[in-house]
C-alpha positions in Angstrom: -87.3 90.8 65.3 -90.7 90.0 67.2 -93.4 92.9 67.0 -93.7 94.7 70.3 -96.8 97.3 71.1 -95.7 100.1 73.8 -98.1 101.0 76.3 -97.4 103.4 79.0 -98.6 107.3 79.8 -97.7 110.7 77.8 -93.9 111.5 77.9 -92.4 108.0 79.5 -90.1 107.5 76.4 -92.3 105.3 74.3 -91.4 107.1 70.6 -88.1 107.9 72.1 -87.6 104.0 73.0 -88.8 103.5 69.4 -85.9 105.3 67.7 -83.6 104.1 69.8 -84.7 100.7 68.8 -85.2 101.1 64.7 -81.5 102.9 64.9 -83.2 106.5 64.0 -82.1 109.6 65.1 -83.6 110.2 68.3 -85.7 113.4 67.8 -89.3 114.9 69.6 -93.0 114.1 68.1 -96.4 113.2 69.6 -97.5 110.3 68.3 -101.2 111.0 67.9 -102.3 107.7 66.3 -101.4 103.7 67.0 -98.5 103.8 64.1 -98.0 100.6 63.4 -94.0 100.0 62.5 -92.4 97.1 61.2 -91.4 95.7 64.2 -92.8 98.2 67.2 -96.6 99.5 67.4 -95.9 102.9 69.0 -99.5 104.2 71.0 -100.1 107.6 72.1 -99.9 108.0 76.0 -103.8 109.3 76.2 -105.0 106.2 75.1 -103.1 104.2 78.0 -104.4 107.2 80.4 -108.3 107.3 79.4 -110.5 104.3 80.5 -112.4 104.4 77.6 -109.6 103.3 75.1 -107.2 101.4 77.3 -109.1 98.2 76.7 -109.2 98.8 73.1 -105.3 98.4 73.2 -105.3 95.8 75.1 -107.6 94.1 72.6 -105.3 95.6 70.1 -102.1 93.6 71.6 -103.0 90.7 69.8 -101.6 92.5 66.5 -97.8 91.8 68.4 -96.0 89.3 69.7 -94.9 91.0 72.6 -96.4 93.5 75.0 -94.0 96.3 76.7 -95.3 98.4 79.7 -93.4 101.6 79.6 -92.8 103.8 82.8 -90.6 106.3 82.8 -87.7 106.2 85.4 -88.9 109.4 87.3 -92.3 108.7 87.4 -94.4 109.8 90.5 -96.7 107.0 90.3 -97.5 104.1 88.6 -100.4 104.1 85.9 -100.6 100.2 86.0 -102.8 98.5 88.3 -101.2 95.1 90.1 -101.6 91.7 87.9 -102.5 94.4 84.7 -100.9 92.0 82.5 -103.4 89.2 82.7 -105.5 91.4 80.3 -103.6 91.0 77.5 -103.1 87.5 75.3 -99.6 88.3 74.5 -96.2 87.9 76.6 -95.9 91.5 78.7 -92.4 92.6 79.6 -91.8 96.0 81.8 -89.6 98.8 80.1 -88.1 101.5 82.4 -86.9 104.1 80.0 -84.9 107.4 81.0 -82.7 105.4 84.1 -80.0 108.3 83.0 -82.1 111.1 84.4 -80.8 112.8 87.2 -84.0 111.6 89.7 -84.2 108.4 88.6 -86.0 105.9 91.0 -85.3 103.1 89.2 -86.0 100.1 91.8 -89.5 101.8 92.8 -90.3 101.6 88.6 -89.2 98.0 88.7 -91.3 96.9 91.9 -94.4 99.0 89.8 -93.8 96.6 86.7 -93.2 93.7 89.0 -96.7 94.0 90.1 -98.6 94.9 87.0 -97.8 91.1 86.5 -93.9 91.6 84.4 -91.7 88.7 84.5 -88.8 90.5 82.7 -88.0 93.9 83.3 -85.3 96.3 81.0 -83.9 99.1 82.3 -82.7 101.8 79.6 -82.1 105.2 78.4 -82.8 105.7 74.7 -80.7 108.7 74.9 -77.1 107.1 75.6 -78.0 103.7 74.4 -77.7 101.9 78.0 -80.0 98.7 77.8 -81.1 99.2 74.2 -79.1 96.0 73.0 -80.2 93.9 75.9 -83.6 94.6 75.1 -83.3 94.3 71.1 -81.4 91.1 71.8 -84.4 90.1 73.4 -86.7 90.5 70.9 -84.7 89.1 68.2 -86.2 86.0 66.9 -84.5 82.6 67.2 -81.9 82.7 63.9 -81.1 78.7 64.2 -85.0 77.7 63.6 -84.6 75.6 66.4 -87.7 75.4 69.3 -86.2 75.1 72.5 -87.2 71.3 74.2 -89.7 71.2 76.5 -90.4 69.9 79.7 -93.4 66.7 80.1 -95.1 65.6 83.1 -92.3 63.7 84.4 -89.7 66.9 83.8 -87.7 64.8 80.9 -87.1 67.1 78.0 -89.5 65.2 74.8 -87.9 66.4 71.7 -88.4 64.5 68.8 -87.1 65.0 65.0 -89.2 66.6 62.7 -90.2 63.6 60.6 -91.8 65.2 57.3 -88.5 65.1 55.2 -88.1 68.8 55.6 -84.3 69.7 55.9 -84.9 73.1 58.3 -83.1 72.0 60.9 -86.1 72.8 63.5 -87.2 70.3 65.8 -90.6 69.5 66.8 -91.7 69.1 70.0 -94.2 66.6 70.9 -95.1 66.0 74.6 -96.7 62.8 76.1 -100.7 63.0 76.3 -101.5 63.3 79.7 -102.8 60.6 81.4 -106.4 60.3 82.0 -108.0 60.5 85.6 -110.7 57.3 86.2 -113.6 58.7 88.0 -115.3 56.5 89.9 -119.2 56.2 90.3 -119.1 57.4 94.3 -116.8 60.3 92.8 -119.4 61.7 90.7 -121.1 64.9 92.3 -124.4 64.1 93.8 -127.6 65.6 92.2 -129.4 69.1 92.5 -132.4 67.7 94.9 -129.3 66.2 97.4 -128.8 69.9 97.8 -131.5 71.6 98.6 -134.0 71.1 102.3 
């Protein structure tokens, strides 16, 4: 399973979500510390709330391979600023946790993660379990070993066998160098002293 560090405020369901995920039994503590899990990094709320130590998590994402902003279904507003994702190195899905709670908003959560900068979004409630596979599925690491083609310049998929006698089965993909751009001479910006009267 790929490591995922929770970020969101006190009380959205972020230790909750982590239970739900590890298969625990789903009981009530404060996390007080970053506890560092085998596969989730659970953060207390207050550090995602105070300035001072939000951008130390987000310097501390690069300890996971996947970043989830947490809001809580029935949250009154939205603790992520728009494109919020761009400060962290690390893929950033949005996690709306408690959509079983009687005032539940849970399109108004999803437009919030939409633009803190989330391209995938998982609605769930850690409490009856709706969502949790979807989003464990999700995290699960590629069984097969294989790396999925990509696309070159020209959109053809470039996937070549891995030729190092390994028997793994994995592919390795090697995309065409790009071609180089000729600058010509009358292309070339002018100098400083063109510039200035």
């Amino acid at each position: 399973m790929k490591k995922i560090m929770l970020f969101g405020r006190v009380a959205a369901g972020k230790t909750t979500l982590t239970q739900a995920l590890r298969g625990e039994e789903i009981k009530y503590y404060k996390t007080q510390y970053v506890n560092y899990l085998d596969t989730v990094i659970d953060t207390p709320g207050e550090y995602t709330e105070r300035r001072e130590t939000s951008g130390a998590l987000a310097l501390y994402a690069y300890e996971a391979d996947i970043v989830g902003l947490v809001l809580s279904a029935n949250e009154p507003y939205s603790i992520f600023s728009p494109c919020l994702t761009s400060m962290v190195n690390r893929e950033a899905i949005g996690i709306i946790t408690g959509i079983d709670k009687p005032d539940a908003n849970v399109e108004r959560v999803y437009r919030w993660l939409q633009l803190a900068g989330c391209k995938k979004i998982f609605p769930v409630s850690s409490i009856t379990g709706e969502g949790i596979a979807e989003l464990a599925a999700y995290l699960k690491d590629d069984e097969d070993g294989v790396v999925p083609p990509a696309k070159n310049a020209a959109g053809d998929e470039d996937a070549k066998q891995n030729t190092d006698g390994e028997k793994s089965g994995r592919k390795i993909i090697r995309k065409k160098p790009p071609k180089k751009l000729a600058v010509k001479k009358e292309d070339k910006p002018k100098g400083l002293e063109t510039y200035l009267l």
